[in-house]
N, C-alpha and C positions, 0 to 999 in steps of 0.2 A: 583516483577514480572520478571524483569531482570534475578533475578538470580534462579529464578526456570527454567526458558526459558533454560540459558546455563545447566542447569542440566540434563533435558531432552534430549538436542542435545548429550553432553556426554554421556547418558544412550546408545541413540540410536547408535553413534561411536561405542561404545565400542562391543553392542553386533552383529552389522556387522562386526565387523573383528573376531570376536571370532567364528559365526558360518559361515561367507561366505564360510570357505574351505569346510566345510562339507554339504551345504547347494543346496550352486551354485547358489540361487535364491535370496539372498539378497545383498541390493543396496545402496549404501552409495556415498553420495558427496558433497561437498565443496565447496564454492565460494569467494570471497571476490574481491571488485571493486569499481567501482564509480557512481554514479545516479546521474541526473538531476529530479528535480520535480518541478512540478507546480500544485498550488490548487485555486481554486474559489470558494467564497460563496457570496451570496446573498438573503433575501428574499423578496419576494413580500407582500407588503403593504397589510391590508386586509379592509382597508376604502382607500386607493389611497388620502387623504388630507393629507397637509403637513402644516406646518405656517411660511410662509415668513417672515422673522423678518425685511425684509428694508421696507413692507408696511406695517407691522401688522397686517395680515390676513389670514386667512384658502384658500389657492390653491389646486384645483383637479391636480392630475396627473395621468394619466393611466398606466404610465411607472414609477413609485414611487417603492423604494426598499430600507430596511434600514438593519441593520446587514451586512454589506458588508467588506469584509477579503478576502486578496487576499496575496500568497508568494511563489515567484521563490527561486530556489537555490539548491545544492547539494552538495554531499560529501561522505563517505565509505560507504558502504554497506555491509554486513555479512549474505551469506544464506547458510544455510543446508539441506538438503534432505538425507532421507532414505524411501527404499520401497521395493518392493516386486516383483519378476518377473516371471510371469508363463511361460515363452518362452524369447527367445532374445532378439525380437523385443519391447515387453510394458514391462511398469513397473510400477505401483501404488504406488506412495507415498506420504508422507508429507511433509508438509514444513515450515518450522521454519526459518523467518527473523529477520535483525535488521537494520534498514534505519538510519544514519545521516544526517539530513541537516543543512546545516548553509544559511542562506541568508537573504532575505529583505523583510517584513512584510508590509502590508498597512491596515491599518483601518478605515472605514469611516463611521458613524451612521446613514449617510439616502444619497443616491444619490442625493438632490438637497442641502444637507451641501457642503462648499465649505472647512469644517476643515480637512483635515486627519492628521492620525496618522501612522509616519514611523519610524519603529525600524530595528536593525540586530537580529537575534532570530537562535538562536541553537534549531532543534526539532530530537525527539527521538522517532520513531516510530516502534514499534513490529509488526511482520504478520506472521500469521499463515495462513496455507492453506492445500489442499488437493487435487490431481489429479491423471496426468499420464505423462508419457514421451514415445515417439517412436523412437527407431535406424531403418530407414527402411532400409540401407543398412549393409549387411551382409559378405558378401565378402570381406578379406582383404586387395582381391588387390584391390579394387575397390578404386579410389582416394576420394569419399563421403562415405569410412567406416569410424566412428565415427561419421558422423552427427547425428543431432538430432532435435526435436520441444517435446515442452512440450508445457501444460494448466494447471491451477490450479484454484480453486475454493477458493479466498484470505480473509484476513480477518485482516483489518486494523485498528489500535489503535492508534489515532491521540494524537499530546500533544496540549492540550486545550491552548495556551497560548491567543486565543484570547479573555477568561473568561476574562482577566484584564482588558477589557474594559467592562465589562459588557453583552457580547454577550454572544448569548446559543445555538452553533450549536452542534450536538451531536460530541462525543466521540468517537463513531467507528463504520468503513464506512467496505462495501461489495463490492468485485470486481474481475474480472480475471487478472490475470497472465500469459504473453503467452513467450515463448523465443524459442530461434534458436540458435544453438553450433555444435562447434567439438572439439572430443576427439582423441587423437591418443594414441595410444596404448604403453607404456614404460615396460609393464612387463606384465604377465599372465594375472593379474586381477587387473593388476591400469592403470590410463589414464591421462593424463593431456589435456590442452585445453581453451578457450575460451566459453563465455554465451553472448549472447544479450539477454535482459529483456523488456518486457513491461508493465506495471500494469496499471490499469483502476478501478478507486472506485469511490462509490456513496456512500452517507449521507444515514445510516442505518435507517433514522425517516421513519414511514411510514407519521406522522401527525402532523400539530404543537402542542402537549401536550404532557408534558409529563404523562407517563402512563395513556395515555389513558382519563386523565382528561378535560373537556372542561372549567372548573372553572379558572381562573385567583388568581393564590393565592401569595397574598404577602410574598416579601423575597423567591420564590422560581419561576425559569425564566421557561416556557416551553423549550425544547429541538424542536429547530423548522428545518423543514424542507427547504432546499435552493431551489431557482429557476432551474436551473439547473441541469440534471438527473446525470453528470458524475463532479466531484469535485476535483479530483487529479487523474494527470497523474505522472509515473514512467516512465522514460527510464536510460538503466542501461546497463554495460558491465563492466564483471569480469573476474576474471583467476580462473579456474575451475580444480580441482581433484576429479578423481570419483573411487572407488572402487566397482568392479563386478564381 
């Protein structure tokens, strides 16, 4: 997956600088930085009974929740963008990511377990996305020429490491992407500068089965949906080159 990803970003390098002179309307740029993330999961019980093993008995709980995986932490980040600009101001593009984190894992099979599990865990997460970015100012002299805000419509691919305990939250979540930058202008048509990032995902399940089945089938876990509508945040700041 990896390495079809960088393929693409090279495809798309490549044929932005080979047509931007002739073009004028294509849009290439570069990031690489550092993120902070945090993720939550949990789900909600669907009988709320638990079995207390110091009485040996079935207890109600309304606030009962088991699957629960939670991990702070950060570390480089790699995005690229190319797109398309019909005027100065927008420009429609793509977005090709690659998130590293390194940090601290917690796992715990039901909220009233008193066992958890804490590991340090490397994850490797790919996002692909699609939107738009605006320079609203135009003007050279202006001291807010090269700002900028962008959106993107994200598309996250989690590393499941929490399978090894047995849990079954899906694989890849849906979210926006929103940031804020400046570019200052070092030649005709290159820029350098800074990015702020923020990213916002949610657990792609619509339901606890998977596909759609309501059967309980051995050897194979539903892909269940977390309590919680928003599951991982990004914040993130890079050093940014854009060609335009």
């Amino acid at each position: 997956m990896f390495r079809r990803i960088l393929q693409i970003v090279a495809c798309l390098a490549c044929a932005a600088l080979a047509f931007s002179d002739d073009s004028g309307f294509l849009y290439f740029e570069a990031s690489l930085g550092g993120h902070y993330t945090k993720s939550d999961y949990e789900t909600e019980s669907s009988t709320h009974w638990y079995h207390d093993k110091a009485r040996d008995e079935m207890v109600y709980d309304e606030d009962l929740t088991y699957d629960i995986y939670s991990f702070k932490g950060g570390g480089p980040i790699l995005d690229v963008q190319a797109g398309f600009s019909p005027g100065e101001r927008f420009i429609f593009l793509v977005d090709f990511g690659l998130a590293v984190s390194i940090g601290n894992s917690r796992y715990k099979l039901y909220s009233r377990d008193k066992e958890e599990y804490n590991r340090t865990e490397v994850m490797i997460r790919p996002i692909f996305g699609f939107g738009f970015k605006v320079y609203p100012f135009l003007a050279e002299s202006s001291f807010l020429y090269g700002t900028f805000i962008g959106a993107t419509l994200s598309f996250m691919w989690t590393d499941n490491l929490w399978e090894d305990y047995g849990m079954a939250y899906s694989g890849f979540e849906v979210g926006g992407k929103f940031e804020v930058g400046k570019l200052w202008k070092v030649s005709e048509h290159y820029f350098v500068g800074f990015t702020l990032n923020m990213g916002i995902y949610a657990s792609a399940v619509g339901d606890n089965h998977e596909d759609g089945d309501e059967n309980f089938q051995i050897g194979k876990n539903p892909k269940r949906a977390p309590v919680d509508g928003i599951n991982n945040l990004h914040l993130g700041i890079s050093l940014t080159a854009a060609r335009k």
